[in-house]
Backbone as CSV, one residue per row, in Angstrom:
resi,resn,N_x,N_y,N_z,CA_x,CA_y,CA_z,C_x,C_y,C_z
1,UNK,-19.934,-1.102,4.770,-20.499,-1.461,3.484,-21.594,-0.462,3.135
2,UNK,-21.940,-0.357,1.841,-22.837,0.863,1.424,-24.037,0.154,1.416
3,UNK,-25.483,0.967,1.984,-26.734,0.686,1.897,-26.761,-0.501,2.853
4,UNK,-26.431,-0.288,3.969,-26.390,-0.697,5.358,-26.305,-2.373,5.628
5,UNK,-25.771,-2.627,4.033,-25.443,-4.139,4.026,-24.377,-4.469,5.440
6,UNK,-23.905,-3.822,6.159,-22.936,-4.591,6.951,-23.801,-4.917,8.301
7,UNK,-24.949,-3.964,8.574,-26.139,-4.459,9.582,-26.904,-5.655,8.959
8,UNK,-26.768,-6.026,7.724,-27.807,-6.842,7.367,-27.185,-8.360,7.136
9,UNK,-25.984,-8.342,7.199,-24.791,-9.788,7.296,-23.460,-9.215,7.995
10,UNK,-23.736,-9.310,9.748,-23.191,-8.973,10.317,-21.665,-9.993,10.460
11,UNK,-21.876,-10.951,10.176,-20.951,-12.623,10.123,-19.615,-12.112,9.371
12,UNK,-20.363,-10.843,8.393,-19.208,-10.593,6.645,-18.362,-9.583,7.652
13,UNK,-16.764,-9.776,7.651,-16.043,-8.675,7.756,-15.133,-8.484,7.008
14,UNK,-15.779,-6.665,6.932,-14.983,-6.319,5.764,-14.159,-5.063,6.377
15,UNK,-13.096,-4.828,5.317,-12.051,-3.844,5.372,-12.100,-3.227,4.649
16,UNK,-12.401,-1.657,5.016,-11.871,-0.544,3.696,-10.734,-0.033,3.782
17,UNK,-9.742,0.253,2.923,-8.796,0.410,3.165,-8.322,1.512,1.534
18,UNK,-7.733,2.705,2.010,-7.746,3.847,1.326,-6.143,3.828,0.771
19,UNK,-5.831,3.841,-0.388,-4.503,4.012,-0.509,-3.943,4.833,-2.153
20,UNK,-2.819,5.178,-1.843,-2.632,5.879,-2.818,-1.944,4.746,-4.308
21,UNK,-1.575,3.662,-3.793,-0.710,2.795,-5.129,-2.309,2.468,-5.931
22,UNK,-1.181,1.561,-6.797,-2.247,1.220,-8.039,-3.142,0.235,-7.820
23,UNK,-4.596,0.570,-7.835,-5.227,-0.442,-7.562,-5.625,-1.922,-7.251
24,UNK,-4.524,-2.963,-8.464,-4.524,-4.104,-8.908,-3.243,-4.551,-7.637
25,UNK,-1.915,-3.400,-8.032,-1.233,-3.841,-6.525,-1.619,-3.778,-4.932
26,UNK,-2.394,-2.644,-4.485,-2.618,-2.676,-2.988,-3.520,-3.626,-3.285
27,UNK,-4.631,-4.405,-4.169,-5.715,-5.457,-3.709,-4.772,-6.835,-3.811
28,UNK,-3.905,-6.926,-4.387,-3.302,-8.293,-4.679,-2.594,-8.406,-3.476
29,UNK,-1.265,-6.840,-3.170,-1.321,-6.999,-2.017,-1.677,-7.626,-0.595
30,UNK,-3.350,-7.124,-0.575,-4.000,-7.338,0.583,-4.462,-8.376,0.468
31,UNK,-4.627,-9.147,-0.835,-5.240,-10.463,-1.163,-4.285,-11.640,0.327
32,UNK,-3.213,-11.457,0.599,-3.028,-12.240,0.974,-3.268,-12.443,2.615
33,UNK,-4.183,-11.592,3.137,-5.075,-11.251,3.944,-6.291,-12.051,3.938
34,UNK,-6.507,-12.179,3.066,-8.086,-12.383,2.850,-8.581,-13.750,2.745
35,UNK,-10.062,-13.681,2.570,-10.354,-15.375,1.897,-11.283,-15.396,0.681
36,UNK,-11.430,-14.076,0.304,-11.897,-13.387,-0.850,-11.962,-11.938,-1.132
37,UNK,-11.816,-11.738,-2.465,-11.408,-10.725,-3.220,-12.669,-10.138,-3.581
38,UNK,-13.667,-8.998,-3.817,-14.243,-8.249,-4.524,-14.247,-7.683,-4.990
39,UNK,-14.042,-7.376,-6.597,-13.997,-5.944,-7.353,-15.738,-5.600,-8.520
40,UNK,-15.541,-4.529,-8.655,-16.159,-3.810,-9.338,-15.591,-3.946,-11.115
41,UNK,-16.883,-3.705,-11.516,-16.134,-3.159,-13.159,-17.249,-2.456,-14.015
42,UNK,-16.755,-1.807,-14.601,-17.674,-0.854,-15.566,-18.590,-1.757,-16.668
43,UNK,-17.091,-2.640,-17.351,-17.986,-3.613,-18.162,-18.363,-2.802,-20.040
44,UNK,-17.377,-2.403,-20.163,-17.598,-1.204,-21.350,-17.052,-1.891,-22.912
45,UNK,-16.603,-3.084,-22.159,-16.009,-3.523,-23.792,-17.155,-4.480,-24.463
46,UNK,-16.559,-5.397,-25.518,-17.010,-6.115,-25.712,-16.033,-7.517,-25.828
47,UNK,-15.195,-7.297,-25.579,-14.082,-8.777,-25.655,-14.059,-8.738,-24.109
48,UNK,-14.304,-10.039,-23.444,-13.043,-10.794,-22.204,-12.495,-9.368,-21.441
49,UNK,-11.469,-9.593,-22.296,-10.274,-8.544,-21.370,-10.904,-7.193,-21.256
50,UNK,-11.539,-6.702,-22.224,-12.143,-5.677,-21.802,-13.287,-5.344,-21.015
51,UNK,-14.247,-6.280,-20.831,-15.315,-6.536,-19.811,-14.827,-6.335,-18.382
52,UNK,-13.784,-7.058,-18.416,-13.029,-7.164,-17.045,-12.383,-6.187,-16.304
53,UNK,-12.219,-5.236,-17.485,-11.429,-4.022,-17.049,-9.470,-4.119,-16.835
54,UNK,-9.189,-3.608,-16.402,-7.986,-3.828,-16.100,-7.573,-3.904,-14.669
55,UNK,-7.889,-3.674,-13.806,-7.755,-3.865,-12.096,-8.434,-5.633,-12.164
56,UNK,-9.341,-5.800,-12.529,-9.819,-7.109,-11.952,-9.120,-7.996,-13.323
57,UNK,-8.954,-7.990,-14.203,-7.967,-8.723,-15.398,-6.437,-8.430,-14.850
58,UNK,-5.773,-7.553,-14.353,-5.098,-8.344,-13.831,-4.827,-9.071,-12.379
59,UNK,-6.002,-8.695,-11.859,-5.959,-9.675,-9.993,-6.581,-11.167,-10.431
60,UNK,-7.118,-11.075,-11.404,-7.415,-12.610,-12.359,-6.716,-13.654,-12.221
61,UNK,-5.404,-12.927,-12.991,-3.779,-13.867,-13.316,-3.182,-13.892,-12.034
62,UNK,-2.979,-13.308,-11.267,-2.447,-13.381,-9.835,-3.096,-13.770,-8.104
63,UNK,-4.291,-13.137,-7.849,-4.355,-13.559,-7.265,-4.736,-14.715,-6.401
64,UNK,-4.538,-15.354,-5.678,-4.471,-17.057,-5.029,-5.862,-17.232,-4.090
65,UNK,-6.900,-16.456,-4.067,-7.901,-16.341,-3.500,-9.411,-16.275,-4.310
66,UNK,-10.344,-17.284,-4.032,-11.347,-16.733,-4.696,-11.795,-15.146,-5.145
67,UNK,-11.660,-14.561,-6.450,-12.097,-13.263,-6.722,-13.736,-13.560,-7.354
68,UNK,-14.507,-12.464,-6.649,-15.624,-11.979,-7.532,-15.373,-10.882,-8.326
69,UNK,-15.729,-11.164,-9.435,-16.112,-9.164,-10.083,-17.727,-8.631,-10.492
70,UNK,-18.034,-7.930,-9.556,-19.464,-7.822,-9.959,-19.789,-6.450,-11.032
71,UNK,-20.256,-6.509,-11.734,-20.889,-5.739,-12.633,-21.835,-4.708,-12.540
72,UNK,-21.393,-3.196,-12.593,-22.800,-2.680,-12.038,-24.296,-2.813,-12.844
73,UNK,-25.359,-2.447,-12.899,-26.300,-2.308,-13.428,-26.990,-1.820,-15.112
């Protein structure tokens, strides 16, 4: 994890995992791995769907696991 969050909640394990498919598929993918989802988003629109971006709008509709999407700054 970046900024040494993984020393600081050692309990959290996480997976990075590098791949060449399309974003929304390798995370939905791996969703079924997991017991939660995290994505990122730019946050550039002003409607819903565009806030959301398109990787986390569509792991929204699909995936079966609690998702966060956090927002940068």
């Amino acid at each position: 994890m970046p900024c040494g969050l993984g020393e600081r909640y050692p309990d959290v394990t996480v997976r990075r995992i590098v791949t060449a498919d399309r974003p929304a598929r390798s995370l939905l993918d791996e969703s079924v791995n997991t017991q939660l989802v995290v994505v990122g988003t730019h946050g550039r629109g002003g409607f819903a769907s565009t806030v959301l971006g398109s990787t986390s709008n569509a792991l929204l509709h699909a995936v079966e696991v609690p998702m966060i999407v956090v927002r940068s700054r």
